[in-house]
N, C-alpha and C positions, 0 to 999 in steps of 0.2 A: 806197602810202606814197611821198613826196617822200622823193628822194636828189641829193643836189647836194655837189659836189666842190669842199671848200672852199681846201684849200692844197697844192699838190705840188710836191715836189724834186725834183732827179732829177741823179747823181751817176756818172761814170765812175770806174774803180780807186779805189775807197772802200774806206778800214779800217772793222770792225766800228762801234770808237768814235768816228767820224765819223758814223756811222747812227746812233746813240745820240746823239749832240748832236742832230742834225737833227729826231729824234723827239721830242725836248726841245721844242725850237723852236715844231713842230707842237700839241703840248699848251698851251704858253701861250698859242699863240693860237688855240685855242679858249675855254680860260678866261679871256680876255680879252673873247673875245664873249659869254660867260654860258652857251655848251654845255655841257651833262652829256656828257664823257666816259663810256662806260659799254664795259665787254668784263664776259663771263661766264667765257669762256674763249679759249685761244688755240689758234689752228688752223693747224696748220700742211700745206702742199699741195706736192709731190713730182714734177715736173710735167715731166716730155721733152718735148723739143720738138714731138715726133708728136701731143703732146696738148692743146699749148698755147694755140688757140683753145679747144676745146672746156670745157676745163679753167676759163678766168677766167670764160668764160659761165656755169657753172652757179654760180661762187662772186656774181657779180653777181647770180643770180638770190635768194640766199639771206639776204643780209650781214644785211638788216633784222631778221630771224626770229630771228638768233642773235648780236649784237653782241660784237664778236671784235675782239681784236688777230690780220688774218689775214697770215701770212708765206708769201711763195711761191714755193717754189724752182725755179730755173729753170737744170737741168745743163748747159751747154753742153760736154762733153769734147771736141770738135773743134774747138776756137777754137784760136787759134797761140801762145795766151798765156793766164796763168792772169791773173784778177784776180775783182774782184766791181765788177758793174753795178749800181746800186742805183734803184729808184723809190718816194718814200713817200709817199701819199696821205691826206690826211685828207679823210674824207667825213660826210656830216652827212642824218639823218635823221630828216623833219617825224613828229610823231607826229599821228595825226588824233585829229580833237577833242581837240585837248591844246594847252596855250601855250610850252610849250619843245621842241628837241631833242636826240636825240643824236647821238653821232660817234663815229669808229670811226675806226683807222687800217690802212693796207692796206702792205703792205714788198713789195716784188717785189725779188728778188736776182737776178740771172743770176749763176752759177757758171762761170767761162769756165776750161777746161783744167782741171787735178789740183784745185782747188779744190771740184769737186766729190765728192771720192773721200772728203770727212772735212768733214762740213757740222753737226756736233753743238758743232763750235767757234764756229763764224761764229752758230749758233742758239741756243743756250744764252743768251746776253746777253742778248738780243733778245726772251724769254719773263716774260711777265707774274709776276710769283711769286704764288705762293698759288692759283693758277686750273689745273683742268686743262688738259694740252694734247692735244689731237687730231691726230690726222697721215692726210691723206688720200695715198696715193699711188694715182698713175696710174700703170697699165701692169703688165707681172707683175716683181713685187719680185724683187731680185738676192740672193735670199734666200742666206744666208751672208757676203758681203760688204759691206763696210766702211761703205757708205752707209746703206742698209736696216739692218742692224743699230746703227749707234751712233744713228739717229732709233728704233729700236723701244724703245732701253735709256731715250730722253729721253722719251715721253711716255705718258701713261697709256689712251689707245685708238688704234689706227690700223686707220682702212677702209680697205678693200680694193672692188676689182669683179672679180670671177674671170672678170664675161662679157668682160673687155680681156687676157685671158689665153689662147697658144697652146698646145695640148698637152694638155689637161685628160682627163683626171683626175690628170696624174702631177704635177701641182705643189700638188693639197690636204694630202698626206703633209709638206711643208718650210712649210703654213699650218701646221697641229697644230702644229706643235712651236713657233710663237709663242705658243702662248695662256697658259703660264704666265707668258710675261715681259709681256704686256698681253693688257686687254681688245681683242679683236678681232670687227670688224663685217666684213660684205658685202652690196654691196649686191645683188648678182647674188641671196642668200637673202631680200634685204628685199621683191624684185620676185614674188616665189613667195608671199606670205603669202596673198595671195590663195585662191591657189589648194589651199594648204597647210589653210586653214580650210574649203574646199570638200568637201577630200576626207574630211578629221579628220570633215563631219557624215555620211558613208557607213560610219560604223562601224554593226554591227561587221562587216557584210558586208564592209569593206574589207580585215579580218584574212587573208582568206584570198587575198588578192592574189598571185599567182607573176610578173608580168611587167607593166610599166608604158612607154609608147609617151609620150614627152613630143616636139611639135614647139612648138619655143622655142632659147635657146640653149644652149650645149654644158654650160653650169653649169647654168642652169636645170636643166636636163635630169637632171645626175648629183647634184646637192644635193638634188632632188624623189628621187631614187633612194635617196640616201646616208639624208633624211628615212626614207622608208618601211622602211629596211632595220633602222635604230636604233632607231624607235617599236617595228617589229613586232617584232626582236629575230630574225629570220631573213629568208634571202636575197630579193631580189627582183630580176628580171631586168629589164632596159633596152634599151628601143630608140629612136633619137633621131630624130627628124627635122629640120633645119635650120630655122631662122627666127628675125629678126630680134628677138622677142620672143613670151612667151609666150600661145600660143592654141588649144592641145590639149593634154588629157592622156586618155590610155583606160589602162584597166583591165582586164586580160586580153580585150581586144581588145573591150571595150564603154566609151563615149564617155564622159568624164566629164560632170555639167552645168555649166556655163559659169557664174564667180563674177560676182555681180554688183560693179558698179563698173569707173570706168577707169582703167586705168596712170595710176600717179604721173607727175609731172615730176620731172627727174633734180635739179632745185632741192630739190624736197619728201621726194624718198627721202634724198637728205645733210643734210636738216635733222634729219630724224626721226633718224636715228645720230647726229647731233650734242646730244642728249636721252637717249641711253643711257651710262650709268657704269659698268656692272656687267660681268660675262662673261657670253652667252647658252650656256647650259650642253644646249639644244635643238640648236642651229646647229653648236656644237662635236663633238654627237653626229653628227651628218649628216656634217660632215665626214669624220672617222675611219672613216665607213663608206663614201665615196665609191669606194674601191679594197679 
């Protein structure tokens, strides 16, 4: 699919409703040119700076799949002064074999200094009404505090990747206790499914499993654990091997068989959560039994 970047601003120490005129702006002229604006939903991304390339690569890789008003915040706490940096792109997307297209608009904020410690204000305007919103953050949430939580209270799912997380297992006990205030995804559990239907056709010999050897990463590893412990409804021992991605699992020290297919692209695993609404009441189990 054709993407082409049809209009962009780009704004120093800008007030909310100055982003809001501009956005203005950006709509009429594409309804000027005859584009279908189209968003399903709004997605919002949570993004440090450690993650920052990483982070708009994989939302470029996705926009088409899921036409979104995407916002994307960008913390800076070390800046010498607070303000907001603003970029708003409207981008435009050929449909094939088809005679018109659509467009999408894309917000990057930079958060410079305390501005980022209370971004539900600067966000809230700025949200489509009536569309769900999505909140991906990067990095392990500052669960409890003031950012992380007043984005968990504004929308109705937020992904997570537990494999960007140091310290694991001891930060799935402060995931649990999100899920009654939102549906919550991972995509560290989305990368296992594979392998999780691999093991599910080894029933029921798999019932009597005592210990599981996952070399993958450290979530892989304990959510494949937290999995088998919650299905089977008792204990199941873990030993991890290191690695970049998931490529063994043995079963009381005999090899699992290798699922067919290959790793998603990290575009195609945040598409597919971007498609889910509900609570995964499977994923929620595992968690809880991760520790």
């Amino acid at each position: 699919m054709a993407v082409a970047e049809l209009e962009r601003w780009e704004g120093a120490d800008v007030r909310v409703g100055e982003i809001e005129r501009r956005l203005a702006d950006l709509r009429a002229a594409a309804a000027e040119g005859g584009l279908i604006r189209t968003s399903v939903l709004t997605h919002l991304a949570w993004v440090p700076p450690e993650w920052e390339e990483q982070a708009l690569g994989t939302l470029a890789g996705m926009a088409e799949r899921h036409p979104s008003r995407t916002i994307v915040l960008l913390p800076q706490p070390d800046a010498d002064d607070d303000g907001i940096d603003a970029t708003l792109t409207l981008r435009m997307f050929r449909l094939p074999e088809a005679p018109r297209s659509i467009c999408t608009d894309v917000i990057e904020l930079r958060l410079r200094g305390t501005l980022g410690a209370a971004p539900a204000s600067i966000v809230a305007p700025l949200l489509i009404a009536d569309l769900p919103v999505f909140l991906r953050w990067r990095g392990l949430p500052p669960f409890g505090q003031r950012p992380f939580e007043e984005l968990v209270d504004l929308v109705d799912r937020v992904v997570l990747d537990s494999t960007e997380w140091p310290g694991l297992p001891a930060p799935y006990p402060q995931v649990a206790a999100v899920f009654h205030r939102a549906a919550v995804s991972d995509i560290a559990w989305a990368r296992t499914s594979r392998w999780r239907r691999q093991l599910a056709s080894l029933w029921p010999e798999i019932a009597s499993v005592r210990k599981i050897r996952v070399t993958g990463t450290a979530a892989q590893a304990h959510l494949l654990a937290g999995w088998l412990r919650s299905r089977l409804d008792k204990p199941v021992g873990l030993e991890h091997e290191p690695s970049d991605r998931l490529i063994d699992v043995e079963i009381d020290g005999e090899a699992a068989p290798f699922p067919p297919g290959d790793p998603p692209q990290p575009s195609d695993v945040l598409s597919e959560e971007l498609d889910r609404f509900t609570r995964d009441p499977v994923y929620e189990a595992a968690v809880r039994a991760t520790v």
